[in-house]
C-alpha positions in Angstrom: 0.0 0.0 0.0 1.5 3.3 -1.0 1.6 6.1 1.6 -1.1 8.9 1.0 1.3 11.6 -0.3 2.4 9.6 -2.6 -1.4 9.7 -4.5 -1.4 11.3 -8.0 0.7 14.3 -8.1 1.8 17.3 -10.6 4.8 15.0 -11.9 6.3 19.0 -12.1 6.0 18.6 -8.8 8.7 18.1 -6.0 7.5 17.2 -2.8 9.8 16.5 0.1 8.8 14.8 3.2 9.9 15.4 6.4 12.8 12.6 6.5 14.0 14.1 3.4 14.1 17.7 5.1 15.9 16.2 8.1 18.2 14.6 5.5 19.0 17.9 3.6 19.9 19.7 7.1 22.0 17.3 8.3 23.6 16.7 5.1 24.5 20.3 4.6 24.9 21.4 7.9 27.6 18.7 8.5 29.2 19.8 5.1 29.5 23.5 6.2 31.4 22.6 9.3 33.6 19.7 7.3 34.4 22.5 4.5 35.7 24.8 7.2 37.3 22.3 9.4 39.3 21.2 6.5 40.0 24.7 5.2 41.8 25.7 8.8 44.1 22.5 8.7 44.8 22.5 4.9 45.1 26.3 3.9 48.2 26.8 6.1 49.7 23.3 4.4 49.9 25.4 1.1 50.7 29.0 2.9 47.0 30.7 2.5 46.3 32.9 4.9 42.4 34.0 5.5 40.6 34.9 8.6 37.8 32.7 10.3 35.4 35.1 8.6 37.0 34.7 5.3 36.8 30.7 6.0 33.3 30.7 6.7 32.2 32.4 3.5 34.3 30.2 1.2 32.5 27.5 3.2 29.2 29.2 2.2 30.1 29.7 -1.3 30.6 25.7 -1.3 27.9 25.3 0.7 25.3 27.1 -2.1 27.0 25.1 -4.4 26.6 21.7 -3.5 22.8 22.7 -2.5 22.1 23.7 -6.2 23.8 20.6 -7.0 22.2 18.3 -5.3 18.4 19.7 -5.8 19.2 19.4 -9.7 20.1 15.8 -9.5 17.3 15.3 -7.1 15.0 16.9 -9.7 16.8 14.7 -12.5 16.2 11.8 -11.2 12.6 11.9 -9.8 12.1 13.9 -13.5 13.3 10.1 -15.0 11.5 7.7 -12.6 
């Protein structure tokens, strides 16, 4: 038996539930943190020098990225299902 919000939809239509909102938090907050953890032990390795400000908005610019990225595969592949 399919769950009810799964009834006929606008296949234009993209529907997250709440495990896949969860998902999408965790998922990206964790990345935020990795991609500046990383950047303060790696930068120095190759002598760049940026402040923790500096750190946090490259992180964000990844951050945006990876977001858009994701959401168009997402839409790819429930587009081809």
């Amino acid at each position: 038996m399919r769950p009810c919000y799964e009834k006929k939809q606008n296949p234009n239509l993209i529907l997250m539930n709440r495990r896949d909102i969860k998902e999408s938090i965790l998922d990206v907050g964790s990345g935020f943190f990795l991609a500046v953890l990383i950047q303060l032990l790696i930068f120095p390795l190759f002598g760049i020098k940026v402040t923790i400000f500096e750190n946090f908005q490259i992180a964000l610019v990844f951050t945006l990225v990876s977001m858009t990225r994701s959401a168009i595969w997402r839409w790819y592949f429930r587009k081809t299902r």
